[in-house]
Structure formats: C-alpha cells, structure tokens
C-alpha positions in Angstrom: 84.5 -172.4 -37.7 82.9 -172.8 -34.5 81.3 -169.8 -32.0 83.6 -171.2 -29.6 86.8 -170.6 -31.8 85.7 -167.0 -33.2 85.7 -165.8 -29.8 89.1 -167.0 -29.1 90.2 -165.6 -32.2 88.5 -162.1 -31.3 89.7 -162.6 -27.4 93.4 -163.2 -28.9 92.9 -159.9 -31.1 91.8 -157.7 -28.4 94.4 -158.6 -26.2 96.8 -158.2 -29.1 96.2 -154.8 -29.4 96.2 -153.7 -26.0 99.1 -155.3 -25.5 100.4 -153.5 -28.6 99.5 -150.1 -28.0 101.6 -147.1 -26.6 99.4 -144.5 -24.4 102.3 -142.5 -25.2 101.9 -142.9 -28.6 99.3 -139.7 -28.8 98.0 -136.8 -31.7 99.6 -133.7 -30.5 98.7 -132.4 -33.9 95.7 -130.2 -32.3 97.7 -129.1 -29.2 99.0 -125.7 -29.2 102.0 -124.3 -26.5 103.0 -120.8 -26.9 106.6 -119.9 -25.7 109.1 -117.6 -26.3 112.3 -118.4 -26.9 115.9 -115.5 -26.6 118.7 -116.5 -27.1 120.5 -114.5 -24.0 124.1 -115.3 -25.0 123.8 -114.2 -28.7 122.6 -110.9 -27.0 125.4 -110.2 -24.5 127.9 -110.8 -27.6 126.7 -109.0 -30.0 124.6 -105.8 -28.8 127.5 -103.0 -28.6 128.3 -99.8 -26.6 125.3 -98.1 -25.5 122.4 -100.5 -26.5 124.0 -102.7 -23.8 122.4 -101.1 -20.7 119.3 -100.9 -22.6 119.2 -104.7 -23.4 120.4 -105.0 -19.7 117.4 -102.9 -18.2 115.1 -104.9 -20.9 115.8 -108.1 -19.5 115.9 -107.8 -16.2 112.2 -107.4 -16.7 111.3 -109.5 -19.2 113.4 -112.6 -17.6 114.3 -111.3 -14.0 115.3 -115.4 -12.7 117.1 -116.4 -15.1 119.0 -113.4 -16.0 120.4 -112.6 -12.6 120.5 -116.5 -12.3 123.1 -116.5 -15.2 125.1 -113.0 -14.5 125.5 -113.6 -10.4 125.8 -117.2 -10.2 127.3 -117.8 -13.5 129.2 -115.5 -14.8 129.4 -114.3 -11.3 129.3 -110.1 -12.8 127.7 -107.5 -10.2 123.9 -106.9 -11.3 124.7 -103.2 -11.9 122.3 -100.7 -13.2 124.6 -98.3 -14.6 127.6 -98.3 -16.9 129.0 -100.3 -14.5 127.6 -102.9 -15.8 128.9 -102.6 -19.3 132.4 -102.2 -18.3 132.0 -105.8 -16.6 130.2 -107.6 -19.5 133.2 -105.3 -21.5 135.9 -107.3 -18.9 134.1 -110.8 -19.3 133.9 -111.0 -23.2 137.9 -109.8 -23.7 138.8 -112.7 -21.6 140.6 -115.2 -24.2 139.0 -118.4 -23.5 135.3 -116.5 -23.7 136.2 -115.1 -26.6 137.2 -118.9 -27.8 134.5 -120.4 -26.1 131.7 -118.0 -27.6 133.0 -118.9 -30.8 132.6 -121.9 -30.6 129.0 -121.9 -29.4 128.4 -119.4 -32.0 129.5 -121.8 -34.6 127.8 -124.8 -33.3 124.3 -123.2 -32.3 124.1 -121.0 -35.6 120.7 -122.6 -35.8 118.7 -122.8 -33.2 115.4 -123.6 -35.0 115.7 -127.5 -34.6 116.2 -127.6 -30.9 113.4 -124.6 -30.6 111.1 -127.1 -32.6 111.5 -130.0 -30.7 111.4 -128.6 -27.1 107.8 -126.4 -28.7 107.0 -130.9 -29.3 108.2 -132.1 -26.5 106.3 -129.7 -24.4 102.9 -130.5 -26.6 103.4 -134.0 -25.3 103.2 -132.7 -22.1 100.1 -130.3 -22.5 98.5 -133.6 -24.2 99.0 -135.4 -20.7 98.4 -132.4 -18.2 96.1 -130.0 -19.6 96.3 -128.0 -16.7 100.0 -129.1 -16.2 102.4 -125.6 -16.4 104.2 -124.7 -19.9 107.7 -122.4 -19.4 106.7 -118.8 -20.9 110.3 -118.6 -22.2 113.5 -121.1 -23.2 116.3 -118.8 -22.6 120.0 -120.2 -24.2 122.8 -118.7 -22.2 126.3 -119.6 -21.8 126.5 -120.6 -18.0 130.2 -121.2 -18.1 129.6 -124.6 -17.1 127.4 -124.3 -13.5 124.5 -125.8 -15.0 123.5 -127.6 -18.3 119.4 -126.6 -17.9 118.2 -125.1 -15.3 114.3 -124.1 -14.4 112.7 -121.3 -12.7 109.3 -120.4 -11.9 108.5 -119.3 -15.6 111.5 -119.9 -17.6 114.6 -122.7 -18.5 117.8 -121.7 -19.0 119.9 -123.6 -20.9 124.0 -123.4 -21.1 124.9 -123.8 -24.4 128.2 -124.4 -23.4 127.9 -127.5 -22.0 126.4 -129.4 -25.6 129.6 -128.3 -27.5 131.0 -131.7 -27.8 133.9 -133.4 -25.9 135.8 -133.3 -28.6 135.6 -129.6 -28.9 139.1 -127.7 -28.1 137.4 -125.5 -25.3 135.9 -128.1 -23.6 138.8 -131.2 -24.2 141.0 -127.7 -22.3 138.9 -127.4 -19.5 140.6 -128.7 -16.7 140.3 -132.4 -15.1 139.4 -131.6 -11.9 136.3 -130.4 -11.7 135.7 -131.4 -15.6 136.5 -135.2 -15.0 136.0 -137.2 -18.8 132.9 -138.2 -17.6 131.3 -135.4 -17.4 132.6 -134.1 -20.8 131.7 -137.1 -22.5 128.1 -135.8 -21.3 128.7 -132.8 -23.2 126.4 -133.8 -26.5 124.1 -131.6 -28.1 121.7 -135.1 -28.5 120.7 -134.9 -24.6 119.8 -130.5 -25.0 116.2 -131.2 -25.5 116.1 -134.5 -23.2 117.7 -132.3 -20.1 115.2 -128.7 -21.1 112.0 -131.2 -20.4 113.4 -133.3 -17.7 114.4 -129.6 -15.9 111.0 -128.5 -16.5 108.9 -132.5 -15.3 111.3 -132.3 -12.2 110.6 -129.1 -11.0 107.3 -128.4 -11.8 105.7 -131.9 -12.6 107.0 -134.5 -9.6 107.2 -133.5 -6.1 110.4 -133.4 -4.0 110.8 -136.3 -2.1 113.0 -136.3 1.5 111.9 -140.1 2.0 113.9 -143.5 1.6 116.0 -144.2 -1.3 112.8 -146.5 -2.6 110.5 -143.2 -2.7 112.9 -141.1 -4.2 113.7 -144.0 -6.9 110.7 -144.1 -8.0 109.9 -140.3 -7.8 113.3 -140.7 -10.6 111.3 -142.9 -12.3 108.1 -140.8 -13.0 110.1 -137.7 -13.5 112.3 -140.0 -16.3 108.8 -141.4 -18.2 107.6 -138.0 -18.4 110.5 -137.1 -19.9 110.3 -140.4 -22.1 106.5 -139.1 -22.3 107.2 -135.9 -24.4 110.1 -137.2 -26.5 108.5 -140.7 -27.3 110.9 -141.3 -30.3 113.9 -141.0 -28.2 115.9 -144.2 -26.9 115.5 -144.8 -23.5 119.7 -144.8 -23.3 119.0 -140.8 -24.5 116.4 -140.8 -21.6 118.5 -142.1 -19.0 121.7 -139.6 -20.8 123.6 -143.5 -21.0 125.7 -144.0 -24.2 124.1 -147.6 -25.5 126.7 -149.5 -24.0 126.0 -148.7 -20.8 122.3 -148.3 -21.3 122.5 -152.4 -22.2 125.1 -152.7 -19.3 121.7 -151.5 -17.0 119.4 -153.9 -18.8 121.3 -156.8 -18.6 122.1 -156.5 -14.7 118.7 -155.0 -14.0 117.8 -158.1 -11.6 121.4 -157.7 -9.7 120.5 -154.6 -8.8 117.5 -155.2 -8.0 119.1 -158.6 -5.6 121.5 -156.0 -4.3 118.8 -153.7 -2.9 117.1 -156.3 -1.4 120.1 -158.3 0.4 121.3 -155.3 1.9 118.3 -153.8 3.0 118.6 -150.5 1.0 115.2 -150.1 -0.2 114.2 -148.5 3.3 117.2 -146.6 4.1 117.2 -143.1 4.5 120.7 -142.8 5.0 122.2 -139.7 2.8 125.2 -141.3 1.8 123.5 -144.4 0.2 120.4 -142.4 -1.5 123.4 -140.5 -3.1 125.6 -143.2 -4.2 122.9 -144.8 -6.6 121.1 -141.5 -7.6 124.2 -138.8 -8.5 125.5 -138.1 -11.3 129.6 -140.2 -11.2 132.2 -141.9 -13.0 130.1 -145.4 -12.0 127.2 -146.2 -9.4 129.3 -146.2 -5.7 129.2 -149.7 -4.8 128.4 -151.0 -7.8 130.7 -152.8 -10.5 132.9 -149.9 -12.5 132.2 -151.0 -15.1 128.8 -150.2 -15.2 127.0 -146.4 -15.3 126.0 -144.2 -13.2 122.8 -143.2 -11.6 121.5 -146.8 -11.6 119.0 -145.8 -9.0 117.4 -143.6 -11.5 117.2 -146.3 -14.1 115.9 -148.6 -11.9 112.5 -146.4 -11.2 112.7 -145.6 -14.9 112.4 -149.3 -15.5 109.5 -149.8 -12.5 107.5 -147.3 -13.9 107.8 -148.5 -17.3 106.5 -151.8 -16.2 104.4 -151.0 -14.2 102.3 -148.6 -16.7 102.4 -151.5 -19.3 100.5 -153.6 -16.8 98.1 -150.2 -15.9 95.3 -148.0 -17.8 96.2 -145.2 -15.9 97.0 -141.7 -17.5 100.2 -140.0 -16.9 98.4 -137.7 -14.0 97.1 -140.9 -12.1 101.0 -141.9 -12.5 102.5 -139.3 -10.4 99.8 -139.1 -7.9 100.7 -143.3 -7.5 102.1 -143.9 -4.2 105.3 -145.4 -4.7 104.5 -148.3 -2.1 101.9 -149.7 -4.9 104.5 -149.1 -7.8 107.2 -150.7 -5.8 105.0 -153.9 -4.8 104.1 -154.8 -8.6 107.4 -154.8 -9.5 108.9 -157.7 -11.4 112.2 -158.8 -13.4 111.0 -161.1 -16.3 
C-alpha cells in the first residue's frame, strides 16, 4: 500500500469520526446538581386541620414565587395568613371535580421518583454545557388547574400535574371544549413532563427574549429547543418539538416548503405581531399553513437551523446562544 493511499485511508477515518460524533453525546457521570424537589399538591391534600397554617406559613418562605404563583393565579384562593386561609383550601378541596381530579393525579403520580431522576439528568446535561449556567433550587409539582403545564421563577419550576394526566382520563376528556379544545388535551401526556420542566427552565433563564423579526425570534426557538434536545439527548426530536410522530414527519417532509414560503412572501423580516404569532403559538395547525400539518412550525424550523448548523460547527453550546442569528440564518440549507 502506498504513502499516498494510507493517508487517504487515515483522511477518510478522521473525517468519519467527526462526522460521526455527537457533542451532545457527553459524561455527566462526574457532574453533580443539587435540587430539592416538594411535591406542593400532595401537601395541600393531605396535611389536615391545624398543621395547615403551619405548612401554609412554611412555604410561603421556603417557596414564596411559586406558592403565591399557584394559590392567586391558579387556584385563585386569597393569600391569607390566618384561618382564613384554611377555610378556603377547606372550600377548594370539597369541590367535586377537585376531589375527582386530585384523585386522579394522586393515582397517576404515586411515584414521582422517575420524573425527579430524569429532570436531576436533564439538568446535569445542562451544568455539563454551562458550568456557570443557573440550576432551579427546587421542582415544585402542584396542581395548577390547568393555567400552566411548567412554569419557572427566579429559583424554582412549578409543574401542574394536572395537565400530564392523559387525554383519555375522565377529568380531563370532561373538561370543557372551549377553552380545552382536543388539541390541547391530546398534549396532556406525562412523556413531554420532563421535556416542558427543562425547556421552562432553558427559556427563561438560558436564551434571551427576543422583540425582533420573526427570523430572530425563530431562531431564538431554535436554541431554546437544542438545549432542551441538549439535556435529554435520548429523546426524539418529535418529544422535543411536543409533535406526535406523525406530525413530527409531516415537519420533515415539508421542511423546504416552509422554508419557500418564508422566502416568497417576505416573512423572514417581518415584525408584524400577527405573523410572528401565527407560526410560533401553540394551535390546532400553523395559521396559514396546510391543516393538515402541526403547529408551531416556526419553532421547528429554528430547531432544524440550529441543528444544522451545529453539525457543520465546533462551537459549544455557550458560543451557540451568544450566535447572532444573522450568521445561523445565512448557513442555512435544505439537503
């Protein structure tokens, strides 16, 4: 064998495995997170009588955002600091359909260890990428009566239990269509819990608001939804994106329409309200796009940027979302 053909053997290789390896793909074996986790509905359930105002008073410290987040905007119950306060929680719980619904949560989050384990890996991933980057001190489970999924604060996420019950659930199959369109409770599965904690957590404390044209604010979509991807690694991107598959291939297949569309009518620039809204929100479909196909396809559209563009970059993950979106925007291409 000749010099000549060794090194194009060894040129082959190296490319090979460049080509062939994940930067996401990382040890988080050595990493260590420490957060707390309290389980807030379990709490207002089951403590009784006079312990009540004591777990009420305990709280308020310990989680002051999230617990007035979840009795005044939630459950909508005056923040009290007498017995006043028991005779509401007293009021809320006898309702039938909380008792029902707490039930039900009860019975379907009797464990929360494996949820608790993943979010403690997800959020090693993270630490791996941003050692300086900010770690929630606590994962609080609530039931938010159906205002928010996961929610993040300064120091904490809230997530509503209620909303990962199932769609096939009685309680949630009796909520009623309008607001709780089939859409949305078709969204209702305990396999995106995790995915939406981290994304909370990447959007608010990881990617900066953008106020720019629907091109920034794409791509700021995108980095927040490869962080995401970042941390759970082993999820589909369809768990990502919170697409079922079908509509996750749906995306793929008609990723170069999309992108056609943008261009022809001049979207990419546009800092009109309406149209930033119409291919970023959450829906039935994409506004002014086939029916047929998801929601959100702005979002997955920077998903898919930043995935390409990182396969073509050694860049880490901090470099990513300090990119402006000009130079992620430019290298993009539709194989």
């Amino acid at each position: 064998m000749t010099l000549k053909n060794i090194f194009t053997i060894l040129v082959v290789i190296l490319i090979f495995v460049r080509c062939s390896t994940n930067p996401l793909d990382v040890d988080v074996s050595n990493v260590n997170v420490k957060i707390g986790f309290v389980n807030l509905d379990s709490i207002l359930v089951n403590v009784k009588g006079e312990k009540r105002l004591e777990f009420h008073h305990t709280h308020l410290k310990k989680i002051t955002n999230i617990y007035e987040y979840n009795l005044g905007y939630c459950i909508q119950m005056a923040n009290s600091s007498d017995t006043g306060f028991v005779k509401s929680l007293d009021l809320y719980l006898e309702d039938p359909y909380i008792k029902r619904l707490e039930k039900r949560i009860a019975e379907k989050f009797s464990n929360l260890s494996p949820y608790k384990s993943e979010i403690i890996e997800g959020f090693k991933h993270l630490k791996f990428h941003f050692n300086k980057g900010e770690i929630p001190e606590n994962i609080v489970f609530v039931n938010a009566l159906f205002k928010s999924n996961s929610f993040s604060t300064e120091q904490e996420i809230g997530i509503g239990l209620e909303s990962y019950l199932g769609p096939k659930t009685d309680v949630i199959k009796e909520l009623p269509q309008e607001p709780f369109y089939e859409w949305i409770k078709e969204g209702m599965e305990d396999k995106f819990l995790t995915r939406d904690a981290i994304c909370s957590w990447v959007m608010t404390h990881y990617v900066e608001e953008e106020d720019g044209n629907l091109a920034e604010q794409v791509v700021r979509w995108g980095k927040i939804l490869y962080l995401t991807q970042a941390a759970y690694l082993d999820k589909d991107p369809s768990i990502i994106m919170r697409y079922s598959d079908v509509d996750y291939k749906w995306a793929i297949d008609n990723e170069y329409s999309l992108w056609k569309y943008l261009v022809d009518e001049k979207l990419l620039f546009s800092i009109n309200e309406l149209n930033v809204k119409n291919l970023l929100k959450e829906g039935p479909f994409t506004i002014g796009l086939p029916e047929k196909g998801p929601d959100r396809l702005g979002q997955f559209l920077g998903f898919r940027m930043i995935q390409k563009f990182m396969e073509s970059k050694e860049i880490s993950l901090e470099q990513l979302i300090n990119t402006p979106y000009t130079e992620i925007l430019v290298e993009y291409e539709i194989d």
